[in-house]
PDB file of N, CA, C and O in Angstrom:
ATOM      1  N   UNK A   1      10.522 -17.060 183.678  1.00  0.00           N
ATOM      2  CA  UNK A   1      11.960 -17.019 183.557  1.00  0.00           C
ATOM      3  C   UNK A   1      12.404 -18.174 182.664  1.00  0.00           C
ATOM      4  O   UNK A   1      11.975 -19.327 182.620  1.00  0.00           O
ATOM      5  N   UNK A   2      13.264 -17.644 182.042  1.00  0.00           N
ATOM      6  CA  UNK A   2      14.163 -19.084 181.421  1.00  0.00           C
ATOM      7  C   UNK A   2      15.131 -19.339 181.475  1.00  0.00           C
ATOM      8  O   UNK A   2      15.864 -18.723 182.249  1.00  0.00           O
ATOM      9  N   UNK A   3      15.659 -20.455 180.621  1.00  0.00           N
ATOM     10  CA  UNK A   3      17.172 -21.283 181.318  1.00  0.00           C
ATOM     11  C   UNK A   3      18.314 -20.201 181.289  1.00  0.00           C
ATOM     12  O   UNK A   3      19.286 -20.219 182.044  1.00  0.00           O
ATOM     13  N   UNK A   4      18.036 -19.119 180.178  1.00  0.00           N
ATOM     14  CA  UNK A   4      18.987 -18.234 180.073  1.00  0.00           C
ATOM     15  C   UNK A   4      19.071 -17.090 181.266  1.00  0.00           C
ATOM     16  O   UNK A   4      20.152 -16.575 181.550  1.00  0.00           O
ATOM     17  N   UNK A   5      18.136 -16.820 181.781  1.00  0.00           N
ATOM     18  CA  UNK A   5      18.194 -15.489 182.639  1.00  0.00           C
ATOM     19  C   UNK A   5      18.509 -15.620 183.596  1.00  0.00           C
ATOM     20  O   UNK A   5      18.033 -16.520 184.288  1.00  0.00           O
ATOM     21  N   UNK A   6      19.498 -14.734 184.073  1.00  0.00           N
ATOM     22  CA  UNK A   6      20.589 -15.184 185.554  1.00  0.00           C
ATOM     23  C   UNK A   6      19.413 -15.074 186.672  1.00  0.00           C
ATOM     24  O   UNK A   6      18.329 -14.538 186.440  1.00  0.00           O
ATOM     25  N   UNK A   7      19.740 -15.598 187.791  1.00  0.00           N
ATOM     26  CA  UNK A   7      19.098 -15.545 189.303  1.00  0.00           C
ATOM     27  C   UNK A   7      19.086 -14.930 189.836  1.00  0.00           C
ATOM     28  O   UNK A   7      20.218 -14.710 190.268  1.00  0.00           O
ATOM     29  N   UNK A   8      18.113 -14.098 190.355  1.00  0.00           N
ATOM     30  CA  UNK A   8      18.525 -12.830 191.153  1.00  0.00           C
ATOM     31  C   UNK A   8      19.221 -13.050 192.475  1.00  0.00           C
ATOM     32  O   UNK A   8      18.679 -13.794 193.292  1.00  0.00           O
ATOM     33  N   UNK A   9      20.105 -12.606 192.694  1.00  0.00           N
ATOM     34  CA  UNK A   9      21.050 -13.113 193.745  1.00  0.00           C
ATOM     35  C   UNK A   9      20.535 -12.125 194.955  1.00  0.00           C
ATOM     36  O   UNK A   9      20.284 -11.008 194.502  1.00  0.00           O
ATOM     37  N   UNK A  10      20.267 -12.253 196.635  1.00  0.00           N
ATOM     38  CA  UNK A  10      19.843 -11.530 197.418  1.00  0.00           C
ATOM     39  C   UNK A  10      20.730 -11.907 198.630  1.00  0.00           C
ATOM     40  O   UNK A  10      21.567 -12.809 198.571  1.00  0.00           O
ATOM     41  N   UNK A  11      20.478 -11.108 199.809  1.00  0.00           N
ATOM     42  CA  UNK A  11      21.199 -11.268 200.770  1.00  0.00           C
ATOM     43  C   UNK A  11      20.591 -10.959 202.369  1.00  0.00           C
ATOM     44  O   UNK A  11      21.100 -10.261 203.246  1.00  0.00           O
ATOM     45  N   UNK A  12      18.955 -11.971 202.405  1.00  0.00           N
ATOM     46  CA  UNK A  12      18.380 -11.580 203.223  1.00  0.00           C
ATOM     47  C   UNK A  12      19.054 -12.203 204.585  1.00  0.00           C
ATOM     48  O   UNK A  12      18.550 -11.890 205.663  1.00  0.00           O
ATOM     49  N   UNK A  13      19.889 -12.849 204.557  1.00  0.00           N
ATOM     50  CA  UNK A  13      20.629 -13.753 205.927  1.00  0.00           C
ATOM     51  C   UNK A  13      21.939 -12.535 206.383  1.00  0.00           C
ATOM     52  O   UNK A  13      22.796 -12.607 207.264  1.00  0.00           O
ATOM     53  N   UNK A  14      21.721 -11.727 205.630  1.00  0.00           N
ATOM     54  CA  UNK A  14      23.481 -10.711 205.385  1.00  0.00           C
ATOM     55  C   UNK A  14      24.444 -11.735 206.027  1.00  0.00           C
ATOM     56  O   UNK A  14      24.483 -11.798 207.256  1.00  0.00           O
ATOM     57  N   UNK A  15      25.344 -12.666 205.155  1.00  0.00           N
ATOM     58  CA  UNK A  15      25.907 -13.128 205.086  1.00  0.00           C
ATOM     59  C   UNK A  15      27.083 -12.542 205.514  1.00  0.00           C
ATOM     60  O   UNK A  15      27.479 -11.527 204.941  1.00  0.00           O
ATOM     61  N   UNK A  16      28.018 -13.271 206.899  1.00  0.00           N
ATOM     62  CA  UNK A  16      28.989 -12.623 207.344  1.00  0.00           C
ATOM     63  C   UNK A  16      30.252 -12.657 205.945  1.00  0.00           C
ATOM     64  O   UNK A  16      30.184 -13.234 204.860  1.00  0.00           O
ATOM     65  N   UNK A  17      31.336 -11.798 206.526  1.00  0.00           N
ATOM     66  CA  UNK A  17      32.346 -11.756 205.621  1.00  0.00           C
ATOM     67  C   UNK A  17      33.653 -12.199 206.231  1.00  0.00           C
ATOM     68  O   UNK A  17      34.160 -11.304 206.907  1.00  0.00           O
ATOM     69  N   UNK A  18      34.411 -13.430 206.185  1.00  0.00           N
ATOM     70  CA  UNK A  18      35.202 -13.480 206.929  1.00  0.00           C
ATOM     71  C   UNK A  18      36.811 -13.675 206.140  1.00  0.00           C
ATOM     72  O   UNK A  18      37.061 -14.363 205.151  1.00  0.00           O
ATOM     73  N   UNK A  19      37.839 -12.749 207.021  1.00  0.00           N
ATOM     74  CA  UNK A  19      39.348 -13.007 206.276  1.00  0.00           C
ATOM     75  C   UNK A  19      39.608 -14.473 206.923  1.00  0.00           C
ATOM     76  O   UNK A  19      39.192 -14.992 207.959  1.00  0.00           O
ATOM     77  N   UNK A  20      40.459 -14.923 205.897  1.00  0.00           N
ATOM     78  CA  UNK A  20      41.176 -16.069 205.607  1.00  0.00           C
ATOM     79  C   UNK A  20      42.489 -15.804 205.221  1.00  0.00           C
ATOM     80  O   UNK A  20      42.785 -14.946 204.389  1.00  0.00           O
ATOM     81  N   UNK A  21      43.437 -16.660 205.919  1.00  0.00           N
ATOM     82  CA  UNK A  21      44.883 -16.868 205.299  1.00  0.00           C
ATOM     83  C   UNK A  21      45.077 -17.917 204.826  1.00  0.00           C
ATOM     84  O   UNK A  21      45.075 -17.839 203.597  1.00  0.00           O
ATOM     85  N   UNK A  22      45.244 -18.859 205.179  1.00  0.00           N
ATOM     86  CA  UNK A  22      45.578 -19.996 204.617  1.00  0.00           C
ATOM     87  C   UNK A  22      44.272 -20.958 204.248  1.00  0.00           C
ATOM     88  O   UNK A  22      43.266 -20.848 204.948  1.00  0.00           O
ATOM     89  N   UNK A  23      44.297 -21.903 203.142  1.00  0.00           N
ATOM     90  CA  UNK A  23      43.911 -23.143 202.610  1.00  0.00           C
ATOM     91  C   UNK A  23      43.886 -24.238 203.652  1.00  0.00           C
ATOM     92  O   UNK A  23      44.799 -24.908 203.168  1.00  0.00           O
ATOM     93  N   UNK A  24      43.421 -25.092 205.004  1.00  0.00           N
ATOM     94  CA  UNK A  24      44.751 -25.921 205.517  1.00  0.00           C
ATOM     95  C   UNK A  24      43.824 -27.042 205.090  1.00  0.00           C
ATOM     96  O   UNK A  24      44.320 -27.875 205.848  1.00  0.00           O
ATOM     97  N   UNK A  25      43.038 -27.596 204.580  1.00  0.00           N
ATOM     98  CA  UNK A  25      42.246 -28.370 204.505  1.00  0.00           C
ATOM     99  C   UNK A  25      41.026 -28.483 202.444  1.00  0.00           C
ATOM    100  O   UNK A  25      40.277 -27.583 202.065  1.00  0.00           O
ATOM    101  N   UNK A  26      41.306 -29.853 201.637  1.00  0.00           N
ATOM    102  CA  UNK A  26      40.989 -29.826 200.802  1.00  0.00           C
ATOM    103  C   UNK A  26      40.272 -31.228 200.506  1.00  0.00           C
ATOM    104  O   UNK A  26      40.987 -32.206 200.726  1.00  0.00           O
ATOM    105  N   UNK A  27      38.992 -31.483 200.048  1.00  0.00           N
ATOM    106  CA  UNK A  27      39.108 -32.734 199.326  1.00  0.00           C
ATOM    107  C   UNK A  27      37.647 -32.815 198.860  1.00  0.00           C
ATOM    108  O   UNK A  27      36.756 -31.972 198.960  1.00  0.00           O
ATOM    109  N   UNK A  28      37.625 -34.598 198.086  1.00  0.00           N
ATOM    110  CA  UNK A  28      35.897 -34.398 197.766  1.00  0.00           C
ATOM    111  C   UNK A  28      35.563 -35.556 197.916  1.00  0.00           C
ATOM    112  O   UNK A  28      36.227 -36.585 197.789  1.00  0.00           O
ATOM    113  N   UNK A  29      34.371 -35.384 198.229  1.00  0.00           N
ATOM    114  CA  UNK A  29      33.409 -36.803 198.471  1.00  0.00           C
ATOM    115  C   UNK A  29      32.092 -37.121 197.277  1.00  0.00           C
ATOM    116  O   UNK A  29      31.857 -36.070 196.682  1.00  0.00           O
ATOM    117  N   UNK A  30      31.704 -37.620 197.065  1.00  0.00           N
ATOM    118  CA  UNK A  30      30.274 -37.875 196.526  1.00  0.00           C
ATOM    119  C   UNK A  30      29.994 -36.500 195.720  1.00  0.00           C
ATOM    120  O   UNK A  30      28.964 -35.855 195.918  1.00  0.00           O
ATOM    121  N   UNK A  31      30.947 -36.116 194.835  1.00  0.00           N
ATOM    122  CA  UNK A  31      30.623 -35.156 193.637  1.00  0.00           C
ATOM    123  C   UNK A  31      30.587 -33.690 194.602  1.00  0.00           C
ATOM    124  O   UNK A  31      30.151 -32.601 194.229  1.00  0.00           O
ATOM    125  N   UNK A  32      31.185 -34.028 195.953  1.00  0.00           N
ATOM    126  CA  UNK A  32      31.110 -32.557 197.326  1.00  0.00           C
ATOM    127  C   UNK A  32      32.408 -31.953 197.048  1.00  0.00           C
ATOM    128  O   UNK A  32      33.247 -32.838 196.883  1.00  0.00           O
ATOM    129  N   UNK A  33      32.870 -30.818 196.939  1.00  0.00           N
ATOM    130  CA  UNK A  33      34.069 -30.301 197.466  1.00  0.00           C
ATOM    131  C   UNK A  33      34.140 -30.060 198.731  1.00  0.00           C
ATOM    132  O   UNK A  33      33.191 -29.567 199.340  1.00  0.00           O
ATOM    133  N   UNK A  34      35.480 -30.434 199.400  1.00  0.00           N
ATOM    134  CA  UNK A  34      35.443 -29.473 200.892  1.00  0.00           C
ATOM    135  C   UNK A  34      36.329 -28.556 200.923  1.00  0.00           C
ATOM    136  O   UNK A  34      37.404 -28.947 200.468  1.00  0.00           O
ATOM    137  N   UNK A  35      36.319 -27.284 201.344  1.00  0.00           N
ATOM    138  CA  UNK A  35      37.474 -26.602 201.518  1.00  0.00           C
ATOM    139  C   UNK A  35      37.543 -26.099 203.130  1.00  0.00           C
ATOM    140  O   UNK A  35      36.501 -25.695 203.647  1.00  0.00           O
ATOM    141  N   UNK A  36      38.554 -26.125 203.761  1.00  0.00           N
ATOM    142  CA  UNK A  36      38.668 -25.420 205.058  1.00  0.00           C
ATOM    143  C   UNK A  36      39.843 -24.383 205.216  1.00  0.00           C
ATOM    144  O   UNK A  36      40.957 -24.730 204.825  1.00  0.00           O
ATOM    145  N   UNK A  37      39.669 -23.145 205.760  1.00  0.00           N
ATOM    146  CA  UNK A  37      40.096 -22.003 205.747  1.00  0.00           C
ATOM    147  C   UNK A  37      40.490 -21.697 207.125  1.00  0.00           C
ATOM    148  O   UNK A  37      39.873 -22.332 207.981  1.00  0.00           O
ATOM    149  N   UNK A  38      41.517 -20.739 207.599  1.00  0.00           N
ATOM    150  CA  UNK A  38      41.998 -20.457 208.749  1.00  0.00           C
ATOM    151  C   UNK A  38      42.759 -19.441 208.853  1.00  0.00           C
ATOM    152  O   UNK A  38      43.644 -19.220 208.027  1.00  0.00           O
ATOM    153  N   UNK A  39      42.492 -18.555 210.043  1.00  0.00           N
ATOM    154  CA  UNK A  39      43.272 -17.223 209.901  1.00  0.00           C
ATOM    155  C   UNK A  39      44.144 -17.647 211.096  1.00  0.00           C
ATOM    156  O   UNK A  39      44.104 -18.475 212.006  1.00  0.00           O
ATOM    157  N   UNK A  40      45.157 -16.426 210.529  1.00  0.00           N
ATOM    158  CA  UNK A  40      46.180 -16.734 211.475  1.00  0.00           C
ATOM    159  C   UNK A  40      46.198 -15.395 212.728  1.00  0.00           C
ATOM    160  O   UNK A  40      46.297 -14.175 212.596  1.00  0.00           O
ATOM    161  N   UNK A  41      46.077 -16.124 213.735  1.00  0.00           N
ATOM    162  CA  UNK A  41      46.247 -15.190 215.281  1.00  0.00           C
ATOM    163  C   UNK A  41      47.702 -15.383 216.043  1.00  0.00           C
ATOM    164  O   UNK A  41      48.510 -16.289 216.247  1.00  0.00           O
ATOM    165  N   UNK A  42      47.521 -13.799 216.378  1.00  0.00           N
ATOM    166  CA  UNK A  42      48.832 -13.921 217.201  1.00  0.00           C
ATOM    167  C   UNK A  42      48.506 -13.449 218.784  1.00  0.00           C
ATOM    168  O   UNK A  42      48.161 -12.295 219.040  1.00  0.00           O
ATOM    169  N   UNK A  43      48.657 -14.478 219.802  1.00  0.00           N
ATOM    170  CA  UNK A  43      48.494 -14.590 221.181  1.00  0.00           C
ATOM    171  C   UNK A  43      50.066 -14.508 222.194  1.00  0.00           C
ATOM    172  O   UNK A  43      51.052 -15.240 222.273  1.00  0.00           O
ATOM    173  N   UNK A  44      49.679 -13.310 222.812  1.00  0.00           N
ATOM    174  CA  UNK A  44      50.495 -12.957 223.495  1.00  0.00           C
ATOM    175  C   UNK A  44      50.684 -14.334 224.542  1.00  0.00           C
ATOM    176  O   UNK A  44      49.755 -15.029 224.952  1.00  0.00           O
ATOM    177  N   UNK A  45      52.033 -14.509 224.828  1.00  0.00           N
ATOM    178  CA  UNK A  45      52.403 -15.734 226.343  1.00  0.00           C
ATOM    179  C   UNK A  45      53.552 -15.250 226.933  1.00  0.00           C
ATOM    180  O   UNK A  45      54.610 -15.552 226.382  1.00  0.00           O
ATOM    181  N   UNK A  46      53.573 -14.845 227.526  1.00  0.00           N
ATOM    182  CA  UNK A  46      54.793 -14.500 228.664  1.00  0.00           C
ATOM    183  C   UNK A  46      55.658 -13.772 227.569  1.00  0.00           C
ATOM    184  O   UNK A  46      56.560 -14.457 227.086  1.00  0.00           O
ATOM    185  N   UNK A  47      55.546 -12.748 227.201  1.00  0.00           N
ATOM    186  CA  UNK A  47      56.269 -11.747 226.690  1.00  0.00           C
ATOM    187  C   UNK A  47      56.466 -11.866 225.094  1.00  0.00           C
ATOM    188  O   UNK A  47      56.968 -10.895 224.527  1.00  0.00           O
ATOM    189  N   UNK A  48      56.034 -13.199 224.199  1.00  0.00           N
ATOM    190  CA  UNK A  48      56.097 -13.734 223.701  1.00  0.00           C
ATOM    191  C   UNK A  48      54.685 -14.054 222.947  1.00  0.00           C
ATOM    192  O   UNK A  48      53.591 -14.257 223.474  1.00  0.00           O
ATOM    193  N   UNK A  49      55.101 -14.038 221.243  1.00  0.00           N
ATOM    194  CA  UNK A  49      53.945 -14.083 220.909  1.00  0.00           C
ATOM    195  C   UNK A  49      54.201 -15.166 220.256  1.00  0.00           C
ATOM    196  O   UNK A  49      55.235 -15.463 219.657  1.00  0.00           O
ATOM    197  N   UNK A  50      52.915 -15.953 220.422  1.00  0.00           N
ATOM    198  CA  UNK A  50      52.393 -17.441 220.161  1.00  0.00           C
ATOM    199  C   UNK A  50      51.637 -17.457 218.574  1.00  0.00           C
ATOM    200  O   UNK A  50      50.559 -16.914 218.817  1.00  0.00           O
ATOM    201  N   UNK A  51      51.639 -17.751 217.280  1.00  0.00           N
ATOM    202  CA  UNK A  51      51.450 -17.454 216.120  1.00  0.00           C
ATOM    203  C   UNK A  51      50.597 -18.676 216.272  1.00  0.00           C
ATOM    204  O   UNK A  51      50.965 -19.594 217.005  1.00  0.00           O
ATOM    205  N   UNK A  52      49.203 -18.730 215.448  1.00  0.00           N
ATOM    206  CA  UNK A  52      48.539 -20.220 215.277  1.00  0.00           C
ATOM    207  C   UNK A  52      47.348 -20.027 214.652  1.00  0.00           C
ATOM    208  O   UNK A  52      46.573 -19.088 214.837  1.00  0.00           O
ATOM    209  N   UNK A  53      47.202 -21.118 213.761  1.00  0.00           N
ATOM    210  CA  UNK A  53      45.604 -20.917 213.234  1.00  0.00           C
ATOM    211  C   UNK A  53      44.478 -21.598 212.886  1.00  0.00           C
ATOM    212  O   UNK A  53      44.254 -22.708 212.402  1.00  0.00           O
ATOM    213  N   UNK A  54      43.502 -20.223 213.420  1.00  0.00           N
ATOM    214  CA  UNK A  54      42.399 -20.942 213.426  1.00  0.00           C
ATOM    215  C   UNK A  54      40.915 -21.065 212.559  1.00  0.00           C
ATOM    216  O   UNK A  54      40.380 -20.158 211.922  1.00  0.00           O
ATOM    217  N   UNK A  55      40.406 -22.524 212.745  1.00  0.00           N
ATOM    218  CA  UNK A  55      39.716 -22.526 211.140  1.00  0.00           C
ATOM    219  C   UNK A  55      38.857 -21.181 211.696  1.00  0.00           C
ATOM    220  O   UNK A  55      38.860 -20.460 212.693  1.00  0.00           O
ATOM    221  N   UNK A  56      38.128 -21.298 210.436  1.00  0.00           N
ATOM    222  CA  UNK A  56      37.882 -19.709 210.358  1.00  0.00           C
ATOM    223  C   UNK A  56      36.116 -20.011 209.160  1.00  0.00           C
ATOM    224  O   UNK A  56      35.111 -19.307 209.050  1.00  0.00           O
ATOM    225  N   UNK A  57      36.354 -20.850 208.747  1.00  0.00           N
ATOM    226  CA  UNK A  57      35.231 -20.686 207.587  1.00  0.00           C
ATOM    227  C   UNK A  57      36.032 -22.547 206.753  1.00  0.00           C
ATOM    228  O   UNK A  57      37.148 -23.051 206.620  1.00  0.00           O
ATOM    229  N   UNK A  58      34.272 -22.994 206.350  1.00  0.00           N
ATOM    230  CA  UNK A  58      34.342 -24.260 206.069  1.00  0.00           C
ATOM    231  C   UNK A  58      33.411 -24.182 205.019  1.00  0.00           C
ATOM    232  O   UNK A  58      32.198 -24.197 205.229  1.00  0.00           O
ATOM    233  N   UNK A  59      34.052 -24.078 203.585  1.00  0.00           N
ATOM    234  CA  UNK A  59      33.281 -24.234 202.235  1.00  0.00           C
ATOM    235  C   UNK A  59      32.897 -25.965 201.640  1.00  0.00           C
ATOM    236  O   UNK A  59      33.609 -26.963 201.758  1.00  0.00           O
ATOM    237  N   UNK A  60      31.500 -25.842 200.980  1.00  0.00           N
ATOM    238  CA  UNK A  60      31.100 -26.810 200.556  1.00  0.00           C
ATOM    239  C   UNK A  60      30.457 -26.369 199.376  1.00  0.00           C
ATOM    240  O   UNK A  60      29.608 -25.478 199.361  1.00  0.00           O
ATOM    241  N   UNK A  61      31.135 -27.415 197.716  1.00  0.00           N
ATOM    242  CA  UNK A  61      30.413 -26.704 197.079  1.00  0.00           C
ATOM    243  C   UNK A  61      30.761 -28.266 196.370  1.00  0.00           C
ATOM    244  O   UNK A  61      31.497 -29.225 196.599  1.00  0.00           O
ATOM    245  N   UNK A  62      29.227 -27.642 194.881  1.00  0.00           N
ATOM    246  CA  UNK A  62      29.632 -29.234 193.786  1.00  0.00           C
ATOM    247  C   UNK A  62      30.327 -28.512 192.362  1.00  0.00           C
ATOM    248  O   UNK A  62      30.545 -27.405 191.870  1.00  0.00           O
ATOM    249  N   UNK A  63      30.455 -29.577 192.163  1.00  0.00           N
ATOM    250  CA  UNK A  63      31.411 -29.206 191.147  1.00  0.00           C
ATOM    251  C   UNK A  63      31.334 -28.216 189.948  1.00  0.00           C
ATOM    252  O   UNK A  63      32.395 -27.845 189.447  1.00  0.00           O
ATOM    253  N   UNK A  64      30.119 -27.754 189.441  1.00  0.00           N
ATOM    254  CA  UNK A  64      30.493 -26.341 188.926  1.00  0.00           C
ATOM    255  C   UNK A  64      30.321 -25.481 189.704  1.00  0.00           C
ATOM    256  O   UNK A  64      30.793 -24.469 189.185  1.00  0.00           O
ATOM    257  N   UNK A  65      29.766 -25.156 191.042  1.00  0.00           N
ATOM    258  CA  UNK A  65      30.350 -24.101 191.441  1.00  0.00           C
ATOM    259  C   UNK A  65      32.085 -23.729 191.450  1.00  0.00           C
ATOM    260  O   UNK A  65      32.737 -22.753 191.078  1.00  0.00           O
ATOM    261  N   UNK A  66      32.426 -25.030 192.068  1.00  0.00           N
ATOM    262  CA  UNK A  66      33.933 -25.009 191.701  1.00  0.00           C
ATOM    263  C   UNK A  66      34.751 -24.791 190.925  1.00  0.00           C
ATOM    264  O   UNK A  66      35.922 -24.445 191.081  1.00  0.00           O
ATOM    265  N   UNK A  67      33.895 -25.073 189.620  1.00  0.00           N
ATOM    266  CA  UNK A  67      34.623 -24.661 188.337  1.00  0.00           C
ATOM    267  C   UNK A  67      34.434 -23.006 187.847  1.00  0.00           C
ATOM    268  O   UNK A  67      35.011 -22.424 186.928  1.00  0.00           O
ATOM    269  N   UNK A  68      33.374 -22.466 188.845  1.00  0.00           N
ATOM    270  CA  UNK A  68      32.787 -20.873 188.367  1.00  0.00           C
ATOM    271  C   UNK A  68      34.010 -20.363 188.959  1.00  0.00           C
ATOM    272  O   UNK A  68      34.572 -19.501 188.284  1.00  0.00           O
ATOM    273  N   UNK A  69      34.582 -20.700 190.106  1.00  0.00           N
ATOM    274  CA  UNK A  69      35.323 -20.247 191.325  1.00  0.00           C
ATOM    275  C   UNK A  69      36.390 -20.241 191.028  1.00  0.00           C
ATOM    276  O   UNK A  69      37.265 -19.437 191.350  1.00  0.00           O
ATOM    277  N   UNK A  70      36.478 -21.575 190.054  1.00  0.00           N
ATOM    278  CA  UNK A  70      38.236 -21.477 189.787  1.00  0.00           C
ATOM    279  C   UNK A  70      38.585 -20.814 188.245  1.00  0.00           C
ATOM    280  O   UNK A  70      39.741 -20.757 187.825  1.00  0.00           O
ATOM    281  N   UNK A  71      37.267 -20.266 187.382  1.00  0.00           N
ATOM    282  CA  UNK A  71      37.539 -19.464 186.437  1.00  0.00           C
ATOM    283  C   UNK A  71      37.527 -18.171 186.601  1.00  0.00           C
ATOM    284  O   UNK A  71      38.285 -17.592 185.823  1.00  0.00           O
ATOM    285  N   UNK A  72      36.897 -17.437 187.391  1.00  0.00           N
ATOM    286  CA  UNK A  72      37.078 -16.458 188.440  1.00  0.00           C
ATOM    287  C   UNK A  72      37.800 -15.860 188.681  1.00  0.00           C
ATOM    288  O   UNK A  72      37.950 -14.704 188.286  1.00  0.00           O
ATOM    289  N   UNK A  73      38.831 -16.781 189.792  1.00  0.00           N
ATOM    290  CA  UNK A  73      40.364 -17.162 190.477  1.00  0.00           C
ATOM    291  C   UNK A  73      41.150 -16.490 189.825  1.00  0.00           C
ATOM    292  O   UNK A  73      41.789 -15.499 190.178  1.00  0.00           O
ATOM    293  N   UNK A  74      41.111 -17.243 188.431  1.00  0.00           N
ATOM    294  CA  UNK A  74      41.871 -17.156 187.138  1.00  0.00           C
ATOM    295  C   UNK A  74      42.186 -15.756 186.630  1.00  0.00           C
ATOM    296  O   UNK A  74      43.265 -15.165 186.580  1.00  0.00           O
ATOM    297  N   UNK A  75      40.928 -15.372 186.256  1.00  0.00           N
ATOM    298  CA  UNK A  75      40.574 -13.887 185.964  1.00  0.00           C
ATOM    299  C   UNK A  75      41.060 -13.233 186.660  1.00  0.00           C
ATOM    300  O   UNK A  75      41.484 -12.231 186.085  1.00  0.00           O
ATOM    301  N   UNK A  76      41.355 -13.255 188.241  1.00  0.00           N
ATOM    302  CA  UNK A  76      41.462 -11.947 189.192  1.00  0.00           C
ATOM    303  C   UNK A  76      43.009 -12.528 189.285  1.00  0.00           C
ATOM    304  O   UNK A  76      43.837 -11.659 189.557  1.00  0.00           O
ATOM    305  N   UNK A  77      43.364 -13.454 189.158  1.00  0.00           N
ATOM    306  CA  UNK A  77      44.891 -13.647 189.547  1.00  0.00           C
ATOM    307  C   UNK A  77      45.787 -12.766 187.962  1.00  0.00           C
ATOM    308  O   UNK A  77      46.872 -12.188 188.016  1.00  0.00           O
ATOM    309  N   UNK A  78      44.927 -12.932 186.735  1.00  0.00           N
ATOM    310  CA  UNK A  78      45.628 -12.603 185.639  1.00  0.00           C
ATOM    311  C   UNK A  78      45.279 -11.023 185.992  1.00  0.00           C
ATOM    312  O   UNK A  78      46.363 -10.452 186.105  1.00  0.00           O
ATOM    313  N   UNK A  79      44.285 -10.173 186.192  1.00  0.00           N
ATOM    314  CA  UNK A  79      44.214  -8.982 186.557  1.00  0.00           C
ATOM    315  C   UNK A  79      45.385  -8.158 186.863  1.00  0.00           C
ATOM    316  O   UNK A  79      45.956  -7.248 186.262  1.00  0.00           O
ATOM    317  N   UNK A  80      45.614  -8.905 188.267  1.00  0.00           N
ATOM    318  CA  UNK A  80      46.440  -8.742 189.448  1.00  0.00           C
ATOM    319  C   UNK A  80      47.839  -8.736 188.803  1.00  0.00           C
ATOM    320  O   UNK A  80      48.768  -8.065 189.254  1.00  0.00           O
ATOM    321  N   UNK A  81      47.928  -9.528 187.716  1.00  0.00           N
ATOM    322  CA  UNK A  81      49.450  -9.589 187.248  1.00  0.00           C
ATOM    323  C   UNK A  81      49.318  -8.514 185.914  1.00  0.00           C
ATOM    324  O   UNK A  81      50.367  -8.356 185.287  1.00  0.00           O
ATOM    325  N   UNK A  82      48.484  -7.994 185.580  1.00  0.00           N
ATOM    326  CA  UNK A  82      48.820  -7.190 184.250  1.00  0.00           C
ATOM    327  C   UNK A  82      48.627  -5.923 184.486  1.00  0.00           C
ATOM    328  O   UNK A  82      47.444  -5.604 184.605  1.00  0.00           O
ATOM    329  N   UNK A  83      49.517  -4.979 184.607  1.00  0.00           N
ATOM    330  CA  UNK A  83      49.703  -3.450 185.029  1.00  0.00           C
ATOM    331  C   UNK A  83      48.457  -3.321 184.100  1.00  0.00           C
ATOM    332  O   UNK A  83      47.741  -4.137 183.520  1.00  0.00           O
ATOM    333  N   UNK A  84      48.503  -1.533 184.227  1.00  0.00           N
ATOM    334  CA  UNK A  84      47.281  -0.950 183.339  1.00  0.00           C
ATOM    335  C   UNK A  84      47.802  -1.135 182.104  1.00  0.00           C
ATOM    336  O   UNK A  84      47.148  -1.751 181.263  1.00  0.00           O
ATOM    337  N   UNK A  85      48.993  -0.654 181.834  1.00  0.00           N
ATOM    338  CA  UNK A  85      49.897  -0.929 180.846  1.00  0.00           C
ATOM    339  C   UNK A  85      49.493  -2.066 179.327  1.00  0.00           C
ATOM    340  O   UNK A  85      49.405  -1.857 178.117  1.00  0.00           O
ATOM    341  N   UNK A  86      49.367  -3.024 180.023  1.00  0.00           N
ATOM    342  CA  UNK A  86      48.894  -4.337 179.016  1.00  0.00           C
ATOM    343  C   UNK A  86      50.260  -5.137 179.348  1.00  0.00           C
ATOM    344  O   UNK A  86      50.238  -6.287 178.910  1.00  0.00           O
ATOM    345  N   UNK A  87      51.302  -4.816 179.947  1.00  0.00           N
ATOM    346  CA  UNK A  87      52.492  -5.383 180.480  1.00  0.00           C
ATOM    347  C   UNK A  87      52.371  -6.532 181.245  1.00  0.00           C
ATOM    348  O   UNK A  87      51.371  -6.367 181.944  1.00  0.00           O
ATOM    349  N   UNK A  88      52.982  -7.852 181.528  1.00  0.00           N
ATOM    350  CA  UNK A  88      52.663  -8.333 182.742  1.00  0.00           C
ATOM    351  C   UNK A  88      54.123  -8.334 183.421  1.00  0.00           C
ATOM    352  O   UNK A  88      55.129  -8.222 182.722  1.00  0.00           O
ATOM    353  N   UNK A  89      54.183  -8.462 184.771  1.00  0.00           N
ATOM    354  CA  UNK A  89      55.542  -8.830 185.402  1.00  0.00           C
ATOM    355  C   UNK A  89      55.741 -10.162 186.451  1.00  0.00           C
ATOM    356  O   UNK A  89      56.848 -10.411 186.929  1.00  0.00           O
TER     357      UNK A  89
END
């Protein structure tokens, strides 16, 4: 193999898949990103529902993964904004 040929990517752990709502947690250490993630649950209390959230998934990555992630991001957020059209709104 060489420097050019991508990695074969596999999935012998089958890696769970988990939803996320919110960001609530960000920062970096020693060239580390941290990110922490949290969905939001709603718990019934005396007739009454109790809204709150919980972490959910705790990312660690170095810095070009971060940068793959946030060019990515980019891509699917500009997607998301440009009808089939070629229009954006």
């Amino acid at each position: 193999m060489t420097d050019d040929e991508p990695l074969k990517v596999t999935d012998p752990y089958r890696a769970q898949s988990v939803f996320v709502n919110e960001l609530v947690a960000s920062g970096h250490l020693n060239g580390v990103v941290n990110l922490t993630f949290a969905t939001a649950q709603f718990t019934p209390n005396d007739g009454k529902v109790d809204p709150d959230l919980v972490i959910t998934a705790r990312l660690r990555m170095d810095l070009l993964c971060v940068q793959q992630l946030y060019a990515r991001l980019g891509e699917i957020i500009q997607q998301t904004m440009t009808p089939a059209n070629g229009t954006t709104h």
